[in-house]
C-alpha positions in Angstrom: -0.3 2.1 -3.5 0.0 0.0 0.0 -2.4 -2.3 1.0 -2.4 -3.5 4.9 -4.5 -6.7 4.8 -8.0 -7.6 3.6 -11.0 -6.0 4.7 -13.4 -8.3 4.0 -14.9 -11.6 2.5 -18.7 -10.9 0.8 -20.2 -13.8 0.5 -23.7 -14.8 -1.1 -25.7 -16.5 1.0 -29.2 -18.9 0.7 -29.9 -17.0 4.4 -27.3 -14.7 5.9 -29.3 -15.0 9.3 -29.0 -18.6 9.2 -25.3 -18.2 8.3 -24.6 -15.4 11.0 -26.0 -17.6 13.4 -23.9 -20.5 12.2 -20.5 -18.0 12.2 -21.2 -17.1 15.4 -21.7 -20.6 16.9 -19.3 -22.4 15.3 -16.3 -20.0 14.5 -16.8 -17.5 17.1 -17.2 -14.8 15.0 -19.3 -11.4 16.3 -22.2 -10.1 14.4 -20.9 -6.1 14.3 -23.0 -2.9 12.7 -26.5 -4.8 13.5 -29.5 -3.2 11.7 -27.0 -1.1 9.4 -27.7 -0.9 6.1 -31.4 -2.0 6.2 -29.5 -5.4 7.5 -27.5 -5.9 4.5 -25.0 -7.1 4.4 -24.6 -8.9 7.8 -21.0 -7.8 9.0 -19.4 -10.3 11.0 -15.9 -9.9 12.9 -13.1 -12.4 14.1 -10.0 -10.5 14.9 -8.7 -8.1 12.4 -11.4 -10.5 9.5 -14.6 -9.5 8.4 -17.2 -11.0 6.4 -20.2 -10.0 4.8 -23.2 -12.1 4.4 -25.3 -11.2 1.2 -28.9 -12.8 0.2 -28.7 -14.5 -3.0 -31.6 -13.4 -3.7 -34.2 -10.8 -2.8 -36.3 -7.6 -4.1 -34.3 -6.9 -6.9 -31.5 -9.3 -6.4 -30.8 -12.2 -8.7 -27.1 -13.1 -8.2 -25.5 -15.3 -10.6 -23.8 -18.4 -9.1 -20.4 -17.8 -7.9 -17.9 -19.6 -6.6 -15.5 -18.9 -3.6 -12.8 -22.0 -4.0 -12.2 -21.6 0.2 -11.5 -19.4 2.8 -8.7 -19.4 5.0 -8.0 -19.1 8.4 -5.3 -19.1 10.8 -4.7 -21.1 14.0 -1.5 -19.4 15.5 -0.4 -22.8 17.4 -1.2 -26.2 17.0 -2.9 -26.1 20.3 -5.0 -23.7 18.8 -5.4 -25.9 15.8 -6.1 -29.0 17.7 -8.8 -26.8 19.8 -10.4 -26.0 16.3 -10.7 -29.3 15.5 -12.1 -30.2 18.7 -14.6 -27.3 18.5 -15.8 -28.3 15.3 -16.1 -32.0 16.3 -18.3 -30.9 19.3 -20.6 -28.8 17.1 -21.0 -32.0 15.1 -19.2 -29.8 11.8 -17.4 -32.8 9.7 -13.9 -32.0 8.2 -11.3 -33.7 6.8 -7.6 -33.3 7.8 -4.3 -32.2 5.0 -0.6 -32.4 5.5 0.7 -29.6 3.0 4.3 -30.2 4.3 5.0 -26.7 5.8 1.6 -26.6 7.7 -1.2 -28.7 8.4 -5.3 -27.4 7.2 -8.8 -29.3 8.2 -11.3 -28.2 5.4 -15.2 -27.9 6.1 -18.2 -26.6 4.9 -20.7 -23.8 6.1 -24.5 -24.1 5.6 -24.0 -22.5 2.0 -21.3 -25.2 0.7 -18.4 -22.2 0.9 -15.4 -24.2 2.0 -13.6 -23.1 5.2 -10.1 -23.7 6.1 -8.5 -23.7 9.1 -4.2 -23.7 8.7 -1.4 -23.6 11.0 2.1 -23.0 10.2 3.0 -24.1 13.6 3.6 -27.9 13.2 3.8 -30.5 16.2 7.1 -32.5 16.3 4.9 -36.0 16.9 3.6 -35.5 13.2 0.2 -35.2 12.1 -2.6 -32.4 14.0 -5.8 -34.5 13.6 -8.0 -36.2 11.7 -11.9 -35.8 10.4 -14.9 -36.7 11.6 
């Protein structure tokens, strides 16, 4: 067996419109495949990463609580990572800044409580990439 990369993150959602909509303002991310499958799941798209957006609950759907610890994405420079931060900030999104040593991560929350991560590997020389909000 060979694997490439993952496919896609399905997550459960309290309203995957309300989270599409927050994807897609905040992140960037492109609703894709609208009005397949009846609507569900909502496929979203950044780059090469997909996520799908489940009801928690519906006709016939009861989903047991589960937990996601975090998702993780990449910033490929620390401009890029310093962009994020200033992206989030503007959209009013708190999150709170991590040194792990080889990289730097700000951690934040979508409407759902799934925590987000955004990393970069590519560290500044002057130290630290940010702080929260």
């Amino acid at each position: 067996m060979r694997l490439e990369q993952i496919d896609h993150v399905a997550l459960t959602c309290a309203s995957p419109e309300a989270s599409k909509d927050w994807y897609v303002r905040v992140l960037g991310f492109v609703h894709v495949y609208p009005g397949q499958w009846k609507g569900v799941p909502v496929f979203l798209r950044l780059g090469t990463t997909f996520i799908a957006l489940f009801p928690s609950k519906g006709p016939g759907r009861e989903l047991p609580p589960v937990r996601l610890d975090h998702l993780a994405f990449r910033a490929a420079t620390s401009a890029d990572f310093k962009d994020a931060q200033q992206g989030l900030r503007r959209q009013g999104v708190p999150f709170q800044f991590q040194d792990h040593g080889i990289s730097h991560s700000i951690y934040f929350a979508d409407p759902d409580g799934h925590e987000l991560e955004i990393t970069t590997y590519d560290l500044p020389l002057e130290g630290p990439g940010g702080q929260g909000t």
